[in-house]
CHARMM internal coordinates of N, CA and C (Angstrom, degrees):
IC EDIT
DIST 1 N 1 CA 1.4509
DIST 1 CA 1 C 1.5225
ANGL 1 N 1 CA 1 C 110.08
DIST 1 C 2 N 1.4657
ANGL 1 CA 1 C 2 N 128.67
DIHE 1 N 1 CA 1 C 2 N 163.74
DIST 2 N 2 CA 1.0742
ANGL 1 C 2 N 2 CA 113.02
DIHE 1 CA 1 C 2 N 2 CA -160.64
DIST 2 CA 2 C 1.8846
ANGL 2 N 2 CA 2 C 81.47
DIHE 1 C 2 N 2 CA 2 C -172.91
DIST 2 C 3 N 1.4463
ANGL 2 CA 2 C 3 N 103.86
DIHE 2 N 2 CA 2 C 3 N 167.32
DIST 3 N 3 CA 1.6980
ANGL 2 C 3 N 3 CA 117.26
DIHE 2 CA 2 C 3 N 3 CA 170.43
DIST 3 CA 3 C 1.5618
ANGL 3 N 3 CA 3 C 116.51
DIHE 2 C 3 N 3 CA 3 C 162.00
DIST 3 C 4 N 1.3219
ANGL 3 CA 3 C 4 N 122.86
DIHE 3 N 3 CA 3 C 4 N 171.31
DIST 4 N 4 CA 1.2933
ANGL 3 C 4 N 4 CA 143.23
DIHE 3 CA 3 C 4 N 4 CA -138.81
DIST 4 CA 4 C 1.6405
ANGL 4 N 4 CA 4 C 100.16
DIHE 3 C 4 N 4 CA 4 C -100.52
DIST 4 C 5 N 0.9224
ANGL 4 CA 4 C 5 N 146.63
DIHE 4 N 4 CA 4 C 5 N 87.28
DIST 5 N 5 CA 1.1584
ANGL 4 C 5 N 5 CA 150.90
DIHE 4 CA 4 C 5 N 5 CA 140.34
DIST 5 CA 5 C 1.1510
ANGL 5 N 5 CA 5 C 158.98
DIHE 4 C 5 N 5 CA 5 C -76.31
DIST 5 C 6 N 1.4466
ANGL 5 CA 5 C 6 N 119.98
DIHE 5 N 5 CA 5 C 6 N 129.17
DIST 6 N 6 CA 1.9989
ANGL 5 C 6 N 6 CA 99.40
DIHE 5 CA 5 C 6 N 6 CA -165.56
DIST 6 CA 6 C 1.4863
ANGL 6 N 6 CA 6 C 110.56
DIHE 5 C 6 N 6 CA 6 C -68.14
DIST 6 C 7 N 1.3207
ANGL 6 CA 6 C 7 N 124.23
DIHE 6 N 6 CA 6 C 7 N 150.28
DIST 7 N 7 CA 1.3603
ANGL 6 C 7 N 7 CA 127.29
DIHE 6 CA 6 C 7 N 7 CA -154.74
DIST 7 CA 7 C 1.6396
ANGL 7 N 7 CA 7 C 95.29
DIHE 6 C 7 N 7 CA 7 C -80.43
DIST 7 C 8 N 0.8378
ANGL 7 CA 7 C 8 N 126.50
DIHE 7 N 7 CA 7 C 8 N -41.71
DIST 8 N 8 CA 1.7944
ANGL 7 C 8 N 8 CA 126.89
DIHE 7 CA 7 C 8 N 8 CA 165.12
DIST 8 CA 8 C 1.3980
ANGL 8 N 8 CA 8 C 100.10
DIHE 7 C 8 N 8 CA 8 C -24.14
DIST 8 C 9 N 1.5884
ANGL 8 CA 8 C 9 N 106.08
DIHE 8 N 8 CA 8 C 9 N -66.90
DIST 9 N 9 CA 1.8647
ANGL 8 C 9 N 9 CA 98.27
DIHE 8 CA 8 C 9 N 9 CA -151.43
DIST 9 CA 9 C 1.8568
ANGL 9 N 9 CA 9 C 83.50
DIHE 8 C 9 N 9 CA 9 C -86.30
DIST 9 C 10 N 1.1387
ANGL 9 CA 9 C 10 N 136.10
DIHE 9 N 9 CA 9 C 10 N -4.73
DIST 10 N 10 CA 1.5631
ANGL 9 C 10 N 10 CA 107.69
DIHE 9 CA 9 C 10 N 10 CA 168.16
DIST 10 CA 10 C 1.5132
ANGL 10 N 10 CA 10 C 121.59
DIHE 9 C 10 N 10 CA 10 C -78.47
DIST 10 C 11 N 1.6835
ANGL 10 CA 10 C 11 N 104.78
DIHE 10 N 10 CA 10 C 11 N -20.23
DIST 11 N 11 CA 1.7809
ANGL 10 C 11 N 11 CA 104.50
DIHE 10 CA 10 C 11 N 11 CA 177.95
DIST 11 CA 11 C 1.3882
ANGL 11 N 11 CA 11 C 104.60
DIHE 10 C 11 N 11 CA 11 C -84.79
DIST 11 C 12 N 1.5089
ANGL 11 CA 11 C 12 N 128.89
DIHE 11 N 11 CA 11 C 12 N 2.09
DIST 12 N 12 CA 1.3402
ANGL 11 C 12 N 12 CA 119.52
DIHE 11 CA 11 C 12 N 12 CA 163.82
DIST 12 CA 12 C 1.4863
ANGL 12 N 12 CA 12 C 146.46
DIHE 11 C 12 N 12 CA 12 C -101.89
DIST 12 C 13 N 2.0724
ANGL 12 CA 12 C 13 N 86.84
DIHE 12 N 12 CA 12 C 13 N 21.33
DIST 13 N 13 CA 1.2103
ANGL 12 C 13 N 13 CA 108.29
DIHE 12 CA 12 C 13 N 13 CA -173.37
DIST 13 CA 13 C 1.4360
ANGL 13 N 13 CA 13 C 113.08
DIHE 12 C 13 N 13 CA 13 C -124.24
DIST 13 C 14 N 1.1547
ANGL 13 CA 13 C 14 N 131.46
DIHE 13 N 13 CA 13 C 14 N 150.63
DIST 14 N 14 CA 1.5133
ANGL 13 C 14 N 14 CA 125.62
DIHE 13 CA 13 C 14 N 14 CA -162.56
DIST 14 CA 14 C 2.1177
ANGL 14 N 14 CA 14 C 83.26
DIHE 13 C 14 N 14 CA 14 C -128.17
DIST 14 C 15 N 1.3716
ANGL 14 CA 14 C 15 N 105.04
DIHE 14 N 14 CA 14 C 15 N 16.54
DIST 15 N 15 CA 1.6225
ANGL 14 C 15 N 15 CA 93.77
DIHE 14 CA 14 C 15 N 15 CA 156.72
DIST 15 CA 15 C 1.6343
ANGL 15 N 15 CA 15 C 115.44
DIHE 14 C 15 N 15 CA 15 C -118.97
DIST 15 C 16 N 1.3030
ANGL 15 CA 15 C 16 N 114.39
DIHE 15 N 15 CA 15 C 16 N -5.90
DIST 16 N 16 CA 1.4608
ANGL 15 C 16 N 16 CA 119.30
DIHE 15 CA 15 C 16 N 16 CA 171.64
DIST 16 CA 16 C 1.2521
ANGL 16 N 16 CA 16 C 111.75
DIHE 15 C 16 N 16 CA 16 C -79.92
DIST 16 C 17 N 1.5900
ANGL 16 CA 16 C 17 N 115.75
DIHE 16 N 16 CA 16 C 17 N 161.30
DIST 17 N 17 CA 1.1481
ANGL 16 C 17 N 17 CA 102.08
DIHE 16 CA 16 C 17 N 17 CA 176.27
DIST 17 CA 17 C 1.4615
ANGL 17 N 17 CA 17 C 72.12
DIHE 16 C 17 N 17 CA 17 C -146.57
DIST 17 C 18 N 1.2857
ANGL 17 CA 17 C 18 N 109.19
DIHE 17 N 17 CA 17 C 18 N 157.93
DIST 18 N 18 CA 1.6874
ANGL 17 C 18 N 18 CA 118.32
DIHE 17 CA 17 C 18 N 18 CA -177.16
DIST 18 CA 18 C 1.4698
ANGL 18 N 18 CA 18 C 103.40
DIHE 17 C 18 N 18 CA 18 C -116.34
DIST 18 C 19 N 1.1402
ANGL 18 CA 18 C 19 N 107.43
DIHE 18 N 18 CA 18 C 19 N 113.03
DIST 19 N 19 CA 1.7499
ANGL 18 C 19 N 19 CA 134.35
DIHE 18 CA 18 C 19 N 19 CA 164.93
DIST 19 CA 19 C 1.4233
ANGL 19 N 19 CA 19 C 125.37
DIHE 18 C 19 N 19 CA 19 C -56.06
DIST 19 C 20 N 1.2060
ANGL 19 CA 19 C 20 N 93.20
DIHE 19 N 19 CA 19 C 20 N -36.23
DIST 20 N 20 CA 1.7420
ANGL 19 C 20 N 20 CA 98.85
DIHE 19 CA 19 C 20 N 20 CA -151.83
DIST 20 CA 20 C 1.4273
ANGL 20 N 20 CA 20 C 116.41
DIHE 19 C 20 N 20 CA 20 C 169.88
DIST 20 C 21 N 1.5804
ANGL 20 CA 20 C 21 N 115.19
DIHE 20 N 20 CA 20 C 21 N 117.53
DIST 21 N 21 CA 1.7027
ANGL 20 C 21 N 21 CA 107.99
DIHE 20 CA 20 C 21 N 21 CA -163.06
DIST 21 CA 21 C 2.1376
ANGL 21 N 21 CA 21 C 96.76
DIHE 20 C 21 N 21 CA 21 C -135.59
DIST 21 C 22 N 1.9359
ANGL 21 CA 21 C 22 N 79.59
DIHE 21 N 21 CA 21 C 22 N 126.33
DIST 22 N 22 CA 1.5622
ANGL 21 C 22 N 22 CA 93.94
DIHE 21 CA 21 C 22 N 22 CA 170.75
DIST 22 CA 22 C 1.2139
ANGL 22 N 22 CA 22 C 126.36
DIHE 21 C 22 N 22 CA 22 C -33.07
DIST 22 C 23 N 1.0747
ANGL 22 CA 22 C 23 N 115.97
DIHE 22 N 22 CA 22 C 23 N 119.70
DIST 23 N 23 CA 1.4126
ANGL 22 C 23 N 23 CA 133.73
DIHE 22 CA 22 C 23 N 23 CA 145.57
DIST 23 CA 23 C 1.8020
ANGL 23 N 23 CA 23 C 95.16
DIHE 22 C 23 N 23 CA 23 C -10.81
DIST 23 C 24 N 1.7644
ANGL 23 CA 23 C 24 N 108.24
DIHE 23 N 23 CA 23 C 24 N 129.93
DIST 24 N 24 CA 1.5866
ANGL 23 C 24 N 24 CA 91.89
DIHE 23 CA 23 C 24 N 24 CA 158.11
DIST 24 CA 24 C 1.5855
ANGL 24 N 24 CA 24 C 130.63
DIHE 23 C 24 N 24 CA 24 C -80.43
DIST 24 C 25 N 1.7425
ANGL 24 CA 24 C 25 N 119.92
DIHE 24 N 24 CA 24 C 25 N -22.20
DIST 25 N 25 CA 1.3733
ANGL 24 C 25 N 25 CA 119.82
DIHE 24 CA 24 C 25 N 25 CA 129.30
DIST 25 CA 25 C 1.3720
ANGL 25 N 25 CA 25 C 115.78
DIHE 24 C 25 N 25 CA 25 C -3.06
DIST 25 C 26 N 1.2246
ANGL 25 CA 25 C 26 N 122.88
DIHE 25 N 25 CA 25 C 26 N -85.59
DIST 26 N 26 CA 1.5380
ANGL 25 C 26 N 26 CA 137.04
DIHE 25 CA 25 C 26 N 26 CA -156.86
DIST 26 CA 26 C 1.5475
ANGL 26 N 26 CA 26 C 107.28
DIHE 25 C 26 N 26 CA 26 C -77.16
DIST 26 C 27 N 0.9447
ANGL 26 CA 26 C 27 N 130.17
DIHE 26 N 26 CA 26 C 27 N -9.29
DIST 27 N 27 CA 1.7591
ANGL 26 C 27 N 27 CA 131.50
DIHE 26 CA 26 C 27 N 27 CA 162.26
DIST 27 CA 27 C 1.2895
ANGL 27 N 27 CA 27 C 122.54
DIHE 26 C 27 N 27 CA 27 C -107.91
DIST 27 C 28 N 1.4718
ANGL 27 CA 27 C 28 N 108.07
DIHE 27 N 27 CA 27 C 28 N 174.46
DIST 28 N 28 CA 1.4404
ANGL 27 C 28 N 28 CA 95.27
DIHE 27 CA 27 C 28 N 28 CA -175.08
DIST 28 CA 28 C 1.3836
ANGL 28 N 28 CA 28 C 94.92
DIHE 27 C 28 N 28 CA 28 C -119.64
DIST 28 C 29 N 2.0005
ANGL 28 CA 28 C 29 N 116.99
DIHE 28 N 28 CA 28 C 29 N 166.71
DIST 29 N 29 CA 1.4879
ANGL 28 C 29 N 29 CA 118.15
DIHE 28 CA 28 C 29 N 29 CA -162.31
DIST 29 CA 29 C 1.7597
ANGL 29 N 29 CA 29 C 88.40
DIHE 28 C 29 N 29 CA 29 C -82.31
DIST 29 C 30 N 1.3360
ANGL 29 CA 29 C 30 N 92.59
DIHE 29 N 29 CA 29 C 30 N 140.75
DIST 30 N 30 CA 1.6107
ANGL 29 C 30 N 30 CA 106.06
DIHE 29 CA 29 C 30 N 30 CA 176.07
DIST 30 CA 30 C 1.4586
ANGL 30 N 30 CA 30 C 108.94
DIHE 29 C 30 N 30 CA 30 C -104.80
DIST 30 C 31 N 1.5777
ANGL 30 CA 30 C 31 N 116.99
DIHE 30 N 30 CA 30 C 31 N 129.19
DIST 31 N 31 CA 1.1857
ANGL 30 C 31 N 31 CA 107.26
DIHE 30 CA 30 C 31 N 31 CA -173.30
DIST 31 CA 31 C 1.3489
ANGL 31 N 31 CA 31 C 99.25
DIHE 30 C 31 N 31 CA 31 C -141.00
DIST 31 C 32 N 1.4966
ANGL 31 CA 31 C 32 N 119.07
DIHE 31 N 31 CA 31 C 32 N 162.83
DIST 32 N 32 CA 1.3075
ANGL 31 C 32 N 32 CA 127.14
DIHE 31 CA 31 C 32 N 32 CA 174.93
DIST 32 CA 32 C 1.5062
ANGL 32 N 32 CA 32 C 128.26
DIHE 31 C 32 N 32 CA 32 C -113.20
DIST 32 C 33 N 1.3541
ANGL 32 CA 32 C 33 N 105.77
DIHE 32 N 32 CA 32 C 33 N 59.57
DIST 33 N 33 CA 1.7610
ANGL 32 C 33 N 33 CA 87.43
DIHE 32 CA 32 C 33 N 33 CA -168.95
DIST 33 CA 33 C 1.5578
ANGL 33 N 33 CA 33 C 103.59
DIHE 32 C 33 N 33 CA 33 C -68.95
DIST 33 C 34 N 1.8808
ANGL 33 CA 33 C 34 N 92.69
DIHE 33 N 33 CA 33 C 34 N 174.17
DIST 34 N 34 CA 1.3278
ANGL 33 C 34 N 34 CA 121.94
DIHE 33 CA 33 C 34 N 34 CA -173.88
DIST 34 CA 34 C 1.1833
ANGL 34 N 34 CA 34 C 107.54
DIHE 33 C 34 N 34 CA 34 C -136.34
DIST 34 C 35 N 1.5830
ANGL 34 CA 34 C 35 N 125.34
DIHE 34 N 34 CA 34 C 35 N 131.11
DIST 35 N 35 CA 1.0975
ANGL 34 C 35 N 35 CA 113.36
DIHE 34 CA 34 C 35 N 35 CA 150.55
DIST 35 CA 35 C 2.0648
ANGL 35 N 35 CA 35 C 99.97
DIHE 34 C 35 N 35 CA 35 C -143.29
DIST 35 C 36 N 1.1059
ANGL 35 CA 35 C 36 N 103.41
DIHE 35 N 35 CA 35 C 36 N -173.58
DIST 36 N 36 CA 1.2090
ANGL 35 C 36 N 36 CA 112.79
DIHE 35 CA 35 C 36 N 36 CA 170.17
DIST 36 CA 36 C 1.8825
ANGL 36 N 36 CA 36 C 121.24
DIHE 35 C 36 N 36 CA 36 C -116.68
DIST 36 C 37 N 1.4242
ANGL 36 CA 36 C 37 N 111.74
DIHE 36 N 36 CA 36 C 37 N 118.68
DIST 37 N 37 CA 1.1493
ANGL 36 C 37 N 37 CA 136.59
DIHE 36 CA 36 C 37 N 37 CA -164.89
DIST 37 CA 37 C 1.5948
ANGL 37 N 37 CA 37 C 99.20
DIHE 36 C 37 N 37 CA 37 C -29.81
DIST 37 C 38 N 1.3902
ANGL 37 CA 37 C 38 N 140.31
DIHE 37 N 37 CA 37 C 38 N 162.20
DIST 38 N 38 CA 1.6231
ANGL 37 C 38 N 38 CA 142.04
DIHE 37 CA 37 C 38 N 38 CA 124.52
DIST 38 CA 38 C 1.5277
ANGL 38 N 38 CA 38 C 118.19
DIHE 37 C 38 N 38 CA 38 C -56.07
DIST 38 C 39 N 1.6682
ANGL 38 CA 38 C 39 N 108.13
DIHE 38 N 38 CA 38 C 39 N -26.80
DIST 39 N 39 CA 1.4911
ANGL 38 C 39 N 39 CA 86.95
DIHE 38 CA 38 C 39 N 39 CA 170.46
DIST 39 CA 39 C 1.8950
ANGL 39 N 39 CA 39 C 121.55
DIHE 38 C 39 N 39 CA 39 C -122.21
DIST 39 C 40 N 1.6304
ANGL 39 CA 39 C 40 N 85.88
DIHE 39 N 39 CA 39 C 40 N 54.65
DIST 40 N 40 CA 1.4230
ANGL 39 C 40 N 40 CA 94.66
DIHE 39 CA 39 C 40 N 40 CA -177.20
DIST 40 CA 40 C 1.1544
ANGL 40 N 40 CA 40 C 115.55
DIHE 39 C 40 N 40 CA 40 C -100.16
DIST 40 C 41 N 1.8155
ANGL 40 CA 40 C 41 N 116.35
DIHE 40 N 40 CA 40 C 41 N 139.11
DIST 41 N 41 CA 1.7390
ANGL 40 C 41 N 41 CA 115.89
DIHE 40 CA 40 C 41 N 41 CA 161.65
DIST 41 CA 41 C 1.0468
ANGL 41 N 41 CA 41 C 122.22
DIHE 40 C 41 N 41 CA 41 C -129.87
DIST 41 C 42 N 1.0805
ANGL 41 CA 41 C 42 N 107.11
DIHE 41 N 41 CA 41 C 42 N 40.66
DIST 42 N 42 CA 1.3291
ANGL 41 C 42 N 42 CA 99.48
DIHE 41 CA 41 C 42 N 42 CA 156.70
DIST 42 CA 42 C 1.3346
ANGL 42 N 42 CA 42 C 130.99
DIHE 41 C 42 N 42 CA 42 C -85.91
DIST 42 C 43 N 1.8400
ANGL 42 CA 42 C 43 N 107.37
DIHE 42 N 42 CA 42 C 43 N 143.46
DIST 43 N 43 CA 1.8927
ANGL 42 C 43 N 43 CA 88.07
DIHE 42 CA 42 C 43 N 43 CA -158.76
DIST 43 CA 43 C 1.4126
ANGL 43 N 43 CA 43 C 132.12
DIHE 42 C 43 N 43 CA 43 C -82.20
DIST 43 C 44 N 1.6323
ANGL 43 CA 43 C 44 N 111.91
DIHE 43 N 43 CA 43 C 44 N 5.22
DIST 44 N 44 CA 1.4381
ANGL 43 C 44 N 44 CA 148.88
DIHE 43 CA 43 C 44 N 44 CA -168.48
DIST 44 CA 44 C 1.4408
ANGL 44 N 44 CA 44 C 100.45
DIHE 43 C 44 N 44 CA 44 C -102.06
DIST 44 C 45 N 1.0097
ANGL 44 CA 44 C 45 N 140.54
DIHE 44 N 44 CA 44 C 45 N -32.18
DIST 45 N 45 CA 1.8722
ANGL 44 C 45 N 45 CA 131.12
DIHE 44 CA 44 C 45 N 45 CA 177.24
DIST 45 CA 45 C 1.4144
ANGL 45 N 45 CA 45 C 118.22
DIHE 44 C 45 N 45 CA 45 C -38.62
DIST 45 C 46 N 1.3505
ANGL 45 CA 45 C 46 N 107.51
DIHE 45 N 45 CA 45 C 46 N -41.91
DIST 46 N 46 CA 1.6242
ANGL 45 C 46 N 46 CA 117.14
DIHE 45 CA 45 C 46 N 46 CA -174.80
DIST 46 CA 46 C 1.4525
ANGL 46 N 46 CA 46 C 92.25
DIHE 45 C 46 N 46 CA 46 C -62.26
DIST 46 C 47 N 1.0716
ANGL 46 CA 46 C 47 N 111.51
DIHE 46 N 46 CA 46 C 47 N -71.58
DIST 47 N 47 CA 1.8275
ANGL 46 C 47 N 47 CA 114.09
DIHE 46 CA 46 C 47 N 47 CA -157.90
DIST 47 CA 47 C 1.2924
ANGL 47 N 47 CA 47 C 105.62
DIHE 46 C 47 N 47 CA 47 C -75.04
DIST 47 C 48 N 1.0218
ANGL 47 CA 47 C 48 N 136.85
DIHE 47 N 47 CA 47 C 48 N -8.86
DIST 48 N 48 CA 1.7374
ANGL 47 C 48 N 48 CA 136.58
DIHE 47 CA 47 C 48 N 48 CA 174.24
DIST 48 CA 48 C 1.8964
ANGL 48 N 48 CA 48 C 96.40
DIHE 47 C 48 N 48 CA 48 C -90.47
DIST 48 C 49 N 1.1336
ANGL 48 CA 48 C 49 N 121.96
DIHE 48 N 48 CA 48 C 49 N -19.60
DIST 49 N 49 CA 1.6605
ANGL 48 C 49 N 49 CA 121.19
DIHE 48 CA 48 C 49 N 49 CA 173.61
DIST 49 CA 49 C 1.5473
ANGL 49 N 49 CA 49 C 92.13
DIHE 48 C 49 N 49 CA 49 C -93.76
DIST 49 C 50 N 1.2075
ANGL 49 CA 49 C 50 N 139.08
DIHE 49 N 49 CA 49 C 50 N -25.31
DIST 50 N 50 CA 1.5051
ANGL 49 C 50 N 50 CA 116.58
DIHE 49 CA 49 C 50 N 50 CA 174.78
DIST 50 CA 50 C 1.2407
ANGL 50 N 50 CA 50 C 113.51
DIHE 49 C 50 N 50 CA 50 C -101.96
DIST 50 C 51 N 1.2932
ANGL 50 CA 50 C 51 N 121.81
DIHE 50 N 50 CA 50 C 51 N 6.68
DIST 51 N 51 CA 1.5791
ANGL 50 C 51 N 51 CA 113.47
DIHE 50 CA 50 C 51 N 51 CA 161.22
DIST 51 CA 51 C 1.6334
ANGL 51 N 51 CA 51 C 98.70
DIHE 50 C 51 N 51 CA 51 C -96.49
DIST 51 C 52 N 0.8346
ANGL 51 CA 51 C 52 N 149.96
DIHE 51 N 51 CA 51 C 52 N -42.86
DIST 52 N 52 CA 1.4650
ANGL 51 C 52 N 52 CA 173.87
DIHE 51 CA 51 C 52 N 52 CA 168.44
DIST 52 CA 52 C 2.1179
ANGL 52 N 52 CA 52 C 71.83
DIHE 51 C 52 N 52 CA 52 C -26.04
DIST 52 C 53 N 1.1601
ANGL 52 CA 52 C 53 N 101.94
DIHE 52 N 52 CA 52 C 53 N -90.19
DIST 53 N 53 CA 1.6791
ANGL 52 C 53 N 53 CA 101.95
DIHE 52 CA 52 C 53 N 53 CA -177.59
DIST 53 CA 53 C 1.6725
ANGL 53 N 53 CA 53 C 139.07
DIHE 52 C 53 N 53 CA 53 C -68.30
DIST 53 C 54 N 1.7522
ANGL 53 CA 53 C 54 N 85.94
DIHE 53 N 53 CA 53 C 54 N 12.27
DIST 54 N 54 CA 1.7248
ANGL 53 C 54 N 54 CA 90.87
DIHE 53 CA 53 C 54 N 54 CA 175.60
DIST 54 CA 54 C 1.3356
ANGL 54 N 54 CA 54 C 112.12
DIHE 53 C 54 N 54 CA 54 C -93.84
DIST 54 C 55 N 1.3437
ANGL 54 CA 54 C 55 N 119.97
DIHE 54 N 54 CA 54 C 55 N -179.36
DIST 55 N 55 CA 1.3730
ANGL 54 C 55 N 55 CA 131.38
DIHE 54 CA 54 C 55 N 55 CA -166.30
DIST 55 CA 55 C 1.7460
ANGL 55 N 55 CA 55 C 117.61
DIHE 54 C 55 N 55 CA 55 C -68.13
DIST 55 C 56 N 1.6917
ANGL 55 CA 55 C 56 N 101.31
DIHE 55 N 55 CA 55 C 56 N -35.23
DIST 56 N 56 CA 1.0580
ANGL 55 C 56 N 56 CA 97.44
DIHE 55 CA 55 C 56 N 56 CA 166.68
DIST 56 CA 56 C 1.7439
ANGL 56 N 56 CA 56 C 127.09
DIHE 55 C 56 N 56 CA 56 C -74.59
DIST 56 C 57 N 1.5237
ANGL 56 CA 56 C 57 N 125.23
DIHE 56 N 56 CA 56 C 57 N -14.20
DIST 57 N 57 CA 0.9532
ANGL 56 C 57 N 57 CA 117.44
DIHE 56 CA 56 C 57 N 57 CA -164.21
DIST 57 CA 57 C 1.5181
ANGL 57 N 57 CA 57 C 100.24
DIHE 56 C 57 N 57 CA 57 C -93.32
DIST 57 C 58 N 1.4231
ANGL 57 CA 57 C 58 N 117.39
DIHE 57 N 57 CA 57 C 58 N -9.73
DIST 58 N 58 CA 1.6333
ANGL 57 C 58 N 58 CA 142.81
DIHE 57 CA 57 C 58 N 58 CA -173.84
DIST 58 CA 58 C 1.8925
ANGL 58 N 58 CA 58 C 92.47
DIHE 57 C 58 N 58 CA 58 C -71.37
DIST 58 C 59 N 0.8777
ANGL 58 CA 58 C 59 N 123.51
DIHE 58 N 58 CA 58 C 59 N -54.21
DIST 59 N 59 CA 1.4136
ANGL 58 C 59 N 59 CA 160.56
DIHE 58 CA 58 C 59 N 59 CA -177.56
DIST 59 CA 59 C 1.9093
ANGL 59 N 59 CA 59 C 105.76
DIHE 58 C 59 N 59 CA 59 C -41.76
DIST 59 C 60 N 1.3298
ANGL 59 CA 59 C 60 N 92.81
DIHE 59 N 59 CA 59 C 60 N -55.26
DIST 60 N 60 CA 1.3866
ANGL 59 C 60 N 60 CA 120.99
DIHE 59 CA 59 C 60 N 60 CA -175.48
DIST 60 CA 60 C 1.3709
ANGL 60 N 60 CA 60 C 129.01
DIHE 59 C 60 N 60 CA 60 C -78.65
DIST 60 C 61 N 1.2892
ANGL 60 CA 60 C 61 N 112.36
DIHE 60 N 60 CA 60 C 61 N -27.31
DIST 61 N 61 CA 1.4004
ANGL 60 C 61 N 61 CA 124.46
DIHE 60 CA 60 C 61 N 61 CA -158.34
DIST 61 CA 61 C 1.5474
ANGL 61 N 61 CA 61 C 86.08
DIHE 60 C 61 N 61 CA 61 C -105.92
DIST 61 C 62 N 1.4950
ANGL 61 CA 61 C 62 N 122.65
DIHE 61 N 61 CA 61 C 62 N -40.79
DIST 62 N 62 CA 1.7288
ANGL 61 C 62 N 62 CA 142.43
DIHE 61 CA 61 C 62 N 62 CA -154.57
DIST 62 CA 62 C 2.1479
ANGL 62 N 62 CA 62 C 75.57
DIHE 61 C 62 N 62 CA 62 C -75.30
DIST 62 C 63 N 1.1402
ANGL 62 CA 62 C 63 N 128.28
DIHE 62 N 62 CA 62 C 63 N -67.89
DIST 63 N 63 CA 1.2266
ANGL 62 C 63 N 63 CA 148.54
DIHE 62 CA 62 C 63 N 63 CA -141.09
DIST 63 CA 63 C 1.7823
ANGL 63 N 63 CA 63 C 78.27
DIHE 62 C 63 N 63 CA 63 C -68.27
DIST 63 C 64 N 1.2147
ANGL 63 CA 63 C 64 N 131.37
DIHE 63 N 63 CA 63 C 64 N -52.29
DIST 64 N 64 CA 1.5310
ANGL 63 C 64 N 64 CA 127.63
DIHE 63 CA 63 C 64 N 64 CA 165.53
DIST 64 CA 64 C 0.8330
ANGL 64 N 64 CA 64 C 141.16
DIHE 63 C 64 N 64 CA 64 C -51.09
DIST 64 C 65 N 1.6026
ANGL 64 CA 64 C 65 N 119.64
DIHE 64 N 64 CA 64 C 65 N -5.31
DIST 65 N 65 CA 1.5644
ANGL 64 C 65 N 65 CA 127.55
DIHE 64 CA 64 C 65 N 65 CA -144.15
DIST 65 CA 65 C 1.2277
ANGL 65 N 65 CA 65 C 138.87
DIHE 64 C 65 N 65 CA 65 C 51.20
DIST 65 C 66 N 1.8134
ANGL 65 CA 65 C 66 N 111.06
DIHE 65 N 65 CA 65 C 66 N 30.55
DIST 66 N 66 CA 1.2651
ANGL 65 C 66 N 66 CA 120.87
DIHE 65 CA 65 C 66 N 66 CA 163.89
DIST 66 CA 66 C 0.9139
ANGL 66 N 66 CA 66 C 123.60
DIHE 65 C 66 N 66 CA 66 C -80.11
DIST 66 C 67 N 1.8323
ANGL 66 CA 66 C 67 N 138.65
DIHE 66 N 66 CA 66 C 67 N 146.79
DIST 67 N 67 CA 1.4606
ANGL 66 C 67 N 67 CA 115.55
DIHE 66 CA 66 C 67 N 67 CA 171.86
DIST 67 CA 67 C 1.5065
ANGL 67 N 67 CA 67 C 102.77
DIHE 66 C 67 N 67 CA 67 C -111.63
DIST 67 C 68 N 1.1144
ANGL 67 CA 67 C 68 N 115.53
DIHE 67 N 67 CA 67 C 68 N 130.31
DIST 68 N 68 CA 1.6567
ANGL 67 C 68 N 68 CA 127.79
DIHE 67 CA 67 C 68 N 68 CA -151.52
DIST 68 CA 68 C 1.8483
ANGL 68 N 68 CA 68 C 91.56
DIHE 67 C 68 N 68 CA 68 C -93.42
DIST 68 C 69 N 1.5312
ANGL 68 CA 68 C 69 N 106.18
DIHE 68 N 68 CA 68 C 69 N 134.14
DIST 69 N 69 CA 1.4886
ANGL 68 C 69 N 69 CA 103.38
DIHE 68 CA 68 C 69 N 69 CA -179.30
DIST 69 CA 69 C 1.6030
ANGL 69 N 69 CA 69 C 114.24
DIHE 68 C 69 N 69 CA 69 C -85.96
DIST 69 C 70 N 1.0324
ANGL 69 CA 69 C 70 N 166.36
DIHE 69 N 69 CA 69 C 70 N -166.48
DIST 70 N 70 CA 1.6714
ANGL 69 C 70 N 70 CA 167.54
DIHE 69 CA 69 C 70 N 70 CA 93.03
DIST 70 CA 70 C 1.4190
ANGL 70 N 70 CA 70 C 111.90
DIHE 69 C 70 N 70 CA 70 C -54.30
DIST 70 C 71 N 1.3706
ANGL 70 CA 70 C 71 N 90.82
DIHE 70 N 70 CA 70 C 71 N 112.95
DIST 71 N 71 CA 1.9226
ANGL 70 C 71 N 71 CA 96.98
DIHE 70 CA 70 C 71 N 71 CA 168.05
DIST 71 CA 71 C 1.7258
ANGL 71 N 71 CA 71 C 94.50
DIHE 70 C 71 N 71 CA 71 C -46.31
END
COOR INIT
IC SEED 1 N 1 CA 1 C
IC BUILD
């Protein structure tokens, strides 16, 4: 058996084993924006978008094999 996975969730598995990884040509850039809604209330959005952009969460995502962009 075999399948397509983002390389993040394959280095966080000790049952994958990685075969063979696309060309970056051959994929498309995966990105995650964030923002917070106009019709949001929750009273935690603000501070969950500035930890989301602090150093430690930079830290975290890098420590995953994310590559974190710069506003």
């Amino acid at each position: 058996d075999c399948g397509i996975v983002y390389q993040t969730d394959a280095s966080i598995s000790n049952k994958v084993k990685i075969a063979s990884e696309l060309p970056g040509d051959l994929q498309p850039e995966i990105r995650y924006p964030v923002v917070i809604t106009k019709h949001s209330t929750h009273p935690l959005a603000s501070s969950f978008l500035d930890f989301l952009n602090s150093e430690i969460a930079t830290q975290l995502f890098v420590k995953y094999g994310f590559v974190v962009l710069k506003k």
